[in-house]
C-alpha positions in Angstrom: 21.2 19.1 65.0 19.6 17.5 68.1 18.7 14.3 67.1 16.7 13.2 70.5 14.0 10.5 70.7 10.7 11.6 69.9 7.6 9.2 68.9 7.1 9.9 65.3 3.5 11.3 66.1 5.3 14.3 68.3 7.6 14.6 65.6 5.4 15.0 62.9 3.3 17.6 65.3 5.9 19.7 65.7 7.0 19.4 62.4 4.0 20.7 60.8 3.4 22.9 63.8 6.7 24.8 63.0 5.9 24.6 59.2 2.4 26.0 59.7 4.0 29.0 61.9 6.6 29.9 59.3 3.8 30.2 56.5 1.9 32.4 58.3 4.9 34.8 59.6 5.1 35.0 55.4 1.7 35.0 55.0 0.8 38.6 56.8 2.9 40.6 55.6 2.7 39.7 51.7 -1.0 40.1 52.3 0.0 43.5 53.4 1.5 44.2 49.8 -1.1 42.4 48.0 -4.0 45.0 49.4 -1.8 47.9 49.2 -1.2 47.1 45.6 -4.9 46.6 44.9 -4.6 42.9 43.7 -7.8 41.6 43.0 -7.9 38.4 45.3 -5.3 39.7 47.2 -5.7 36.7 50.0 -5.7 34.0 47.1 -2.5 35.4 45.1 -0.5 35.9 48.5 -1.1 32.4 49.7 -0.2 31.5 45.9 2.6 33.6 46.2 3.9 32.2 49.9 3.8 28.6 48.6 5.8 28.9 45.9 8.3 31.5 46.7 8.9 31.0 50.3 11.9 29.1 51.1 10.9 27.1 54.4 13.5 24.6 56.1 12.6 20.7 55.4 9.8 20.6 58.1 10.9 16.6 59.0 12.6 14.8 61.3 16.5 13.1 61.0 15.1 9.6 61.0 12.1 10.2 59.1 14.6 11.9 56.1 17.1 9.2 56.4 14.8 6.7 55.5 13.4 8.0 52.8 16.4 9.4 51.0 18.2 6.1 51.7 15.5 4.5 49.7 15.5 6.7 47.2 19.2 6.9 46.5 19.8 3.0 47.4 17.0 1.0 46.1 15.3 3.7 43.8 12.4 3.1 46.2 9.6 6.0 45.6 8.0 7.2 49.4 4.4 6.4 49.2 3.0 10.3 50.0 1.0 12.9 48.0 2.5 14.2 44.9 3.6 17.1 46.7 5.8 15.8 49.3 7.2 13.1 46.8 8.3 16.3 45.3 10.0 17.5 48.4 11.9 14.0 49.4 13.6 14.4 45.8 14.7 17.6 46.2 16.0 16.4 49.6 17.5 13.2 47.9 19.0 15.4 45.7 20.7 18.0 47.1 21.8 15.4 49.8 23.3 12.8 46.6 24.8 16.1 45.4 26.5 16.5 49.5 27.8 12.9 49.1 29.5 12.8 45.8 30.8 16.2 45.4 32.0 16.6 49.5 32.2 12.8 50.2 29.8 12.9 52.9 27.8 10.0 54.3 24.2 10.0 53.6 23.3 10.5 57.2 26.0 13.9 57.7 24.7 14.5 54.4 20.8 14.2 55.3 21.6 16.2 58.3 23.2 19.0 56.6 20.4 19.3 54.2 17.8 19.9 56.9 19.7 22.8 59.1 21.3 24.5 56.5 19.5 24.4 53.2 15.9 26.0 52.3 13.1 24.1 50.6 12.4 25.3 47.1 8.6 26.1 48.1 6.3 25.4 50.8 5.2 21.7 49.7 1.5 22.2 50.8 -1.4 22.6 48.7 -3.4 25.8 48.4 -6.5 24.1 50.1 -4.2 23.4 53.7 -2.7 26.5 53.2 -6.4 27.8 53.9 -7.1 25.6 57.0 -3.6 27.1 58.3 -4.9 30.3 58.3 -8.1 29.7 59.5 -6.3 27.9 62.1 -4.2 30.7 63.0 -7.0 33.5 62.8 -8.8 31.4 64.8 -6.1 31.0 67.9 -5.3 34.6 67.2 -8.7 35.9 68.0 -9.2 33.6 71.3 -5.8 35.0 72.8 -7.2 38.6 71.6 -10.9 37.5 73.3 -8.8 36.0 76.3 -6.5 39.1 77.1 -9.6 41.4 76.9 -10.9 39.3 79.6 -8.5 39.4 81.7 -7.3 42.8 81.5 
């Protein structure tokens, strides 16, 4: 894992960049299935669907993740965050306390194990950013689609 010095504002950019891109790769083509298999909302159950049965990677950074799960497994120290994402540093916290008692890892090899090789249970993002993500993205897609025609 590269572990180079970013300011924590990059970081959590590209972080949530990355995240935002993974959901929609998911997004499209379980749309696709919803419409061909006549769901009713078929844009509201496949974002329903994406969020809770895509497996994303941990969309954090080393030193961010450290921190946190140090607290938690150290101190019993809760992350001050939204419900959701107090969800996700446990799940981190644990699957890294499982690393370090079963393996007899350290918490940091065991922290950076966790975020290149294991898969979030769900997309921890609520329904509501999910929509601005696609908005986003429809958005960007139609300006390169507006810009090529442009220039072509």
């Amino acid at each position: 894992m590269d572990n180079t010095e970013v300011t924590s504002a990059y970081a959590r950019s590209a972080n949530c960049q990355a995240r935002d891109m993974e959901f929609v790769a998911l997004y499209n083509p379980t749309l696709q299935l919803m419409i061909e298999r006549g769901s009713p909302a078929p844009r509201r159950h496949a974002i329903h669907f994406v969020i809770n049965n895509g497996h994303p990677r941990y969309h954090v950074s080393f030193k961010r993740a450290y921190e946190v799960v140090c607290q938690l497994l150290r101190h019993g120290k809760k992350p001050t965050a939204s419900s959701l994402q107090v969800a996700m540093w446990h799940e981190i916290a644990g699957r890294v306390a499982q690393l370090c008692a079963s393996d007899g890892m350290s918490i940091a090899r065991a922290v950076e194990f966790v975020l290149e090789h294991c898969r979030a249970n769900r997309f921890y993002i609520s329904e509501e950013y999910a929509d601005t993500i696609l908005d986003r993205a429809r958005r960007q897609y139609r300006q390169r689609k507006l810009h090529a025609t442009r220039h072509a």
